[in-house]
C-alpha positions as a printed NumPy array, in Angstrom:
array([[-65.847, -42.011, 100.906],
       [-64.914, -41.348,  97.21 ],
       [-61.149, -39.152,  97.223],
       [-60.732, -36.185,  95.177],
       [-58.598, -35.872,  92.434],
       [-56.069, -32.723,  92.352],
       [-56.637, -30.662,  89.335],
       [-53.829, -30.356,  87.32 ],
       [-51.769, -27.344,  87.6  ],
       [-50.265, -26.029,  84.365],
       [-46.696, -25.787,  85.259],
       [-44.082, -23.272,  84.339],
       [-42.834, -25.118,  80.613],
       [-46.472, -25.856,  79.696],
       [-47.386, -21.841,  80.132],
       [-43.848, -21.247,  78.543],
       [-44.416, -23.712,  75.541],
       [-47.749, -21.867,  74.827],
       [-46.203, -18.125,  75.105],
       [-43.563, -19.556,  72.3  ],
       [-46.054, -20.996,  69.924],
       [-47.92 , -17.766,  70.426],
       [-44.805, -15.68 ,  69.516],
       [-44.102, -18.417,  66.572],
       [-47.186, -17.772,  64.906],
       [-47.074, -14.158,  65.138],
       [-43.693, -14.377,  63.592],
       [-44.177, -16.251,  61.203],
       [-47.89 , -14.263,  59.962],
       [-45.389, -11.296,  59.63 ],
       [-42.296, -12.663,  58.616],
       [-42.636, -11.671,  55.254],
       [-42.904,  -7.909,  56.446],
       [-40.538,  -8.666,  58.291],
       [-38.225,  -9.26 ,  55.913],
       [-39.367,  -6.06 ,  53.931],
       [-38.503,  -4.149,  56.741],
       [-34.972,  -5.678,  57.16 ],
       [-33.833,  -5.16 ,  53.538],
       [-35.222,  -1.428,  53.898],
       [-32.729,  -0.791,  56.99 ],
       [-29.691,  -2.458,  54.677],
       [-30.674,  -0.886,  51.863],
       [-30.62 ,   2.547,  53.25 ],
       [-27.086,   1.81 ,  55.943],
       [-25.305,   0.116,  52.274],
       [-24.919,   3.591,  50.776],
       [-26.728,   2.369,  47.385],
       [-29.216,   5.307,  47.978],
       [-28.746,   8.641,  49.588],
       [-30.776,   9.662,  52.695],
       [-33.293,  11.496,  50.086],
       [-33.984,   8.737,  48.232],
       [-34.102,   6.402,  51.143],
       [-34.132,   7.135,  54.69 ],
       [-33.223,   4.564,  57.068],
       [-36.663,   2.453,  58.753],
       [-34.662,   3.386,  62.189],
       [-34.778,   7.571,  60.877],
       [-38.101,   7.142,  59.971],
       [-39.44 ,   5.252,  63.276],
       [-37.823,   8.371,  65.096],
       [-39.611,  10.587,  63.204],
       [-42.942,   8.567,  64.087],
       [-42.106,   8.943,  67.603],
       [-41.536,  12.562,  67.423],
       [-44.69 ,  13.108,  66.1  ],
       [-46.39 ,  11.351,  68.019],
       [-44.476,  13.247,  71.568],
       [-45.652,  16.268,  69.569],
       [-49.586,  15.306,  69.097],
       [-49.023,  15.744,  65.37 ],
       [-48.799,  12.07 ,  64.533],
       [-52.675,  11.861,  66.758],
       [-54.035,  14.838,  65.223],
       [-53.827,  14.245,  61.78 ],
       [-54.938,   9.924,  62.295],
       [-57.762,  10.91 ,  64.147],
       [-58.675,  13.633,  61.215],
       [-57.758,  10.936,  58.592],
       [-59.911,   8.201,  60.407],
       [-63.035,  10.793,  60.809],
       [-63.243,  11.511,  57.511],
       [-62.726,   8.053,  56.668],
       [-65.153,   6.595,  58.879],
       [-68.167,   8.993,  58.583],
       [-67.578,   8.376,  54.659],
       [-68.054,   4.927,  55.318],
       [-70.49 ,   4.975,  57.79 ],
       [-73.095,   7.289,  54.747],
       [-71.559,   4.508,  52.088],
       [-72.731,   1.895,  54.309],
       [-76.286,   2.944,  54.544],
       [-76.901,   4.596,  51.368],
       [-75.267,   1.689,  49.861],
       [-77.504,  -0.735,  51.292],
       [-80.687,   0.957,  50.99 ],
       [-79.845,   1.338,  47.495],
       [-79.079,  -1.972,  46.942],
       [-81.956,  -3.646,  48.541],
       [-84.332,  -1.033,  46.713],
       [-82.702,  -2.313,  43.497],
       [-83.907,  -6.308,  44.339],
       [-86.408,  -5.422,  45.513],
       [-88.212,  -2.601,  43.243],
       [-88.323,  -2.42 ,  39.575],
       [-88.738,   0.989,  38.97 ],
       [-85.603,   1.687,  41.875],
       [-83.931,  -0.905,  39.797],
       [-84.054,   0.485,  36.348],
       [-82.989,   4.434,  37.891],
       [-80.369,   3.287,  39.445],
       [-78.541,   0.352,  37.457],
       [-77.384,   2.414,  34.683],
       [-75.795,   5.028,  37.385],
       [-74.184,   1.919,  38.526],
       [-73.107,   0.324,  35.369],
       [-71.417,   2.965,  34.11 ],
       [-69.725,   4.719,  37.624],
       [-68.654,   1.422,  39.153],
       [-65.616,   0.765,  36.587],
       [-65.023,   4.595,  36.021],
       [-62.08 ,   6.734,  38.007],
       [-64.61 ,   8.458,  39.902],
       [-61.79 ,  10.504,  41.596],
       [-61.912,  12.488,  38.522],
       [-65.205,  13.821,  40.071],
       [-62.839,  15.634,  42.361],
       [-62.083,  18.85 ,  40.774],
       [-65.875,  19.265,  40.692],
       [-66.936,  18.642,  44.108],
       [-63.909,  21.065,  44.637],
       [-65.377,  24.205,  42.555],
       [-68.891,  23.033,  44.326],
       [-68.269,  22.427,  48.093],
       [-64.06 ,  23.586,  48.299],
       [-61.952,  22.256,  50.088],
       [-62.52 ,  21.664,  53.518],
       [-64.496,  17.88 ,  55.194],
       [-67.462,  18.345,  53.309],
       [-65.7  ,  18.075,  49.973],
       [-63.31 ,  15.348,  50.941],
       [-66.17 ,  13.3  ,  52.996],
       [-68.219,  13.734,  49.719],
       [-65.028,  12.181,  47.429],
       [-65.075,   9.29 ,  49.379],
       [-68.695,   8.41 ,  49.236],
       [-68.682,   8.748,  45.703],
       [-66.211,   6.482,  45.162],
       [-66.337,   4.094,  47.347],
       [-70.288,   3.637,  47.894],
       [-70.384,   1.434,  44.471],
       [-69.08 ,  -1.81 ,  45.847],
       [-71.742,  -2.048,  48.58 ],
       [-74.54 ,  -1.443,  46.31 ],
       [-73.17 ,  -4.066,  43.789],
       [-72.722,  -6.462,  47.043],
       [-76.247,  -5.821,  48.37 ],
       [-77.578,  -6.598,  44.873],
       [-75.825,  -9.642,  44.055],
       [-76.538, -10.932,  47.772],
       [-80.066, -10.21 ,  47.768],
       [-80.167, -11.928,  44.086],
       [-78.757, -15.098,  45.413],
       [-80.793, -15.728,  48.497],
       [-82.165, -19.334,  47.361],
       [-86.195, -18.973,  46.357],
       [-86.707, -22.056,  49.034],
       [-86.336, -19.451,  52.063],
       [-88.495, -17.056,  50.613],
       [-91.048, -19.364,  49.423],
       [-90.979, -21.618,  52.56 ],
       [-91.552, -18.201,  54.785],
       [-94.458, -17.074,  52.797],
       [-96.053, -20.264,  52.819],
       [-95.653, -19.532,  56.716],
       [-97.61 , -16.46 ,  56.592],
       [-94.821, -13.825,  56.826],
       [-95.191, -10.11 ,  55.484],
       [-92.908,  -8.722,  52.434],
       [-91.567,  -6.529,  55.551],
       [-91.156, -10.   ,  57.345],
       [-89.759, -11.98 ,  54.327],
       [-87.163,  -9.117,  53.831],
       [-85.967,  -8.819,  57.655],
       [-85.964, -12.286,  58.883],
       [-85.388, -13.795,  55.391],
       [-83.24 , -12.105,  52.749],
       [-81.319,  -9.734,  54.748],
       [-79.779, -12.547,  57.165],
       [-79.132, -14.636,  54.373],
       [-77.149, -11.879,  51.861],
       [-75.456, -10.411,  54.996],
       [-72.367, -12.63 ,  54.191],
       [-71.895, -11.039,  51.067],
       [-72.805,  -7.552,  52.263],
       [-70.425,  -7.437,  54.688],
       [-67.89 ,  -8.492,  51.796],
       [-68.72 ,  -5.269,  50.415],
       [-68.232,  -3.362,  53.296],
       [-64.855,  -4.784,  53.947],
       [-64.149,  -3.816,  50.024],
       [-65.666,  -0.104,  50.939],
       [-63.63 ,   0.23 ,  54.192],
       [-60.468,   0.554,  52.791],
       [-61.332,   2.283,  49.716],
       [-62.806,   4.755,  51.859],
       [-59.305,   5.234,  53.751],
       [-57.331,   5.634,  50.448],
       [-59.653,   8.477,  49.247],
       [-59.14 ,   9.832,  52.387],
       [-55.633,  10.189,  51.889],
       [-56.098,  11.01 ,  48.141],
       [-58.596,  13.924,  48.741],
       [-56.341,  15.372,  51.402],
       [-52.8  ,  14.931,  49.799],
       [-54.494,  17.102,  46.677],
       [-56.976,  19.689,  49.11 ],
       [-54.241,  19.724,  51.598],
       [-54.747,  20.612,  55.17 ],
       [-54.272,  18.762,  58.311],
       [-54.351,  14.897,  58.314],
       [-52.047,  12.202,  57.183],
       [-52.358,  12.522,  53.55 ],
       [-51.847,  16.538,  54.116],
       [-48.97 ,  16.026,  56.379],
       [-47.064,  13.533,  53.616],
       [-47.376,  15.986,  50.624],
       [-46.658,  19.193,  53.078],
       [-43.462,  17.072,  53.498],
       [-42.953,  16.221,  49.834],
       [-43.274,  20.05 ,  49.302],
       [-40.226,  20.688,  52.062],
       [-37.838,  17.771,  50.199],
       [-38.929,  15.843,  53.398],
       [-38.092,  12.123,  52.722],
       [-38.102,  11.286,  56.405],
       [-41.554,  12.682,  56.568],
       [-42.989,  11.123,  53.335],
       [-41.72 ,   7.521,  54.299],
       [-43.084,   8.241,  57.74 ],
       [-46.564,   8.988,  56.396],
       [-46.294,   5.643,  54.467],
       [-45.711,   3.556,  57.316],
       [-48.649,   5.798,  59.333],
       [-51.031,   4.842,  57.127],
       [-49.642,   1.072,  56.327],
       [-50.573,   0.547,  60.105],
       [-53.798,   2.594,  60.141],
       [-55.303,   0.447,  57.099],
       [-54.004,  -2.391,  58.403],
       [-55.967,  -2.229,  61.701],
       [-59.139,  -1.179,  60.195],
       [-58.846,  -3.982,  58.374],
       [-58.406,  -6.374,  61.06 ],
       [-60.926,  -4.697,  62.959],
       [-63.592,  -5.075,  60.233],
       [-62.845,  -9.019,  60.338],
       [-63.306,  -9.303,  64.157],
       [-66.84 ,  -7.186,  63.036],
       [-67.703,  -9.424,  60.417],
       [-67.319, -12.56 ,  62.865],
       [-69.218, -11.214,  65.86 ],
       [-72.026, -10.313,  63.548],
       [-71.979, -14.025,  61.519],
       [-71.35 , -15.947,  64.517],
       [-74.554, -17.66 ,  63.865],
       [-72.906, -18.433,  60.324],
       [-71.138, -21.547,  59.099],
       [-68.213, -19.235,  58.416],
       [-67.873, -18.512,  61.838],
       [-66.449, -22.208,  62.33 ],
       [-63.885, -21.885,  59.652],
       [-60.585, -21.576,  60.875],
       [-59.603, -17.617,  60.684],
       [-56.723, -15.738,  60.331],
       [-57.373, -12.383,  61.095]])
């Protein structure tokens, strides 16, 4: 009669050994922040600056917390991140459809490339004052800012991916019978969505810095409005705060838009590249 083997247990300094590493790499992904973050606090203790110029990162955390006790700090993120989000969400589509109607259709292709050519590389927050006198101040204006702006890099994305699906695929699927409708679904899109989903991760955080833009110069309610309403009250503490808010905010929806982009390439030879998001 054949024994069984025990199973290993992981003891107590394997399970610590792992927590450290974990810990190790964290530390050392930020450590450069880190240090940023240090030399802020010395900087402001040493007396070099006053207070105004540069509150301490200890002030300034206590003023995040405050704000956050209050429901200010949640109120104007989650106003921030709408406006953000839905911006990106109509650059997303638009973008796309735009793009793939530009590969894909000549006339679509010579409408639309010269309102690319020239807006891509042009400040197109100086549209702002106009969608202010148009649509004012209020979401409407600020959501339509940030499509404007930040739509161009998904339609260049979509174009150049579409452009560089190799003829093989498309050949080898015809020869197999498949539709245009076909070809494009199960052919060209799969293949460019790499490179479309660069563009999106380009948009994403373009979208979040209009965001702030539009509502530092409409004003209102949202973490752009709530730095210059400080600025306006000689509020370092509050200005600095606002800084770090939306440091962390981007920073996230960044990260978050990585994890994305793997779940939806996981059938992609990136997906088995080492990552470091």
């Amino acid at each position: 009669m054949a024994r069984l083997e025990p199973v290993p247990v992981e003891g107590a300094p394997e399970i610590a050994g792992r927590i450290a590493a974990a810990f190790t790499n964290v530390f050392m992904r930020f450590f450069s922040v880190v240090v940023v973050l240090i030399v802020w606090e010395l900087l402001a203790r040493s007396g070099t600056l006053t207070p105004y110029q540069l509150p301490a990162l200890s002030t300034v955390l206590g003023r995040i917390w405050a704000d956050a006790i209050s429901g200010d700090l949640w109120l104007n993120t989650a106003l921030t991140l709408y406006r953000a989000l839905v911006g990106f969400a109509i650059c997303a589509l638009l973008g796309v459809l735009i793009g793939v109607a530009m590969s894909r259709n000549a006339v679509a292709n010579w409408f639309f490339d010269p309102i690319v050519s020239v807006g891509f590389p042009m400040p197109k927050i100086a549209f702002l004052p106009v969608v202010i006198l148009w649509l004012g101040v209020y979401d409407l204006a600020k959501i339509s800012i940030i499509v404007i702006d930040a739509i161009f890099p998904v339609i260049a994305a979509t174009v150049i991916a579409i452009q560089g699906v190799p003829h093989e695929l498309v050949w080898s699927a015809r020869n197999m019978g498949a539709s245009d409708r076909d070809v494009l679904r199960q052919v060209i899109l799969p293949a460019a969505s790499p490179q479309i989903i660069t563009g999106l991760q380009v948009s994403l955080p373009l979208c979040l810095i209009v965001a702030v833009v539009a509502e530092m110069l409409m004003g209102g309610y949202g973490l752009g409005g709530a730095m210059i309403t400080a600025a306006r009250f000689a509020n370092s503490t509050g200005v600095f705060a606002g800084i770090v808010e939306i440091a962390v905010v981007g920073y996230v929806l960044i990260k978050l838009m990585a994890v994305l982009r793997r779940r939806l390439l996981i059938w992609h030879q990136e997906a088995q590249a080492p990552s470091t998001a």
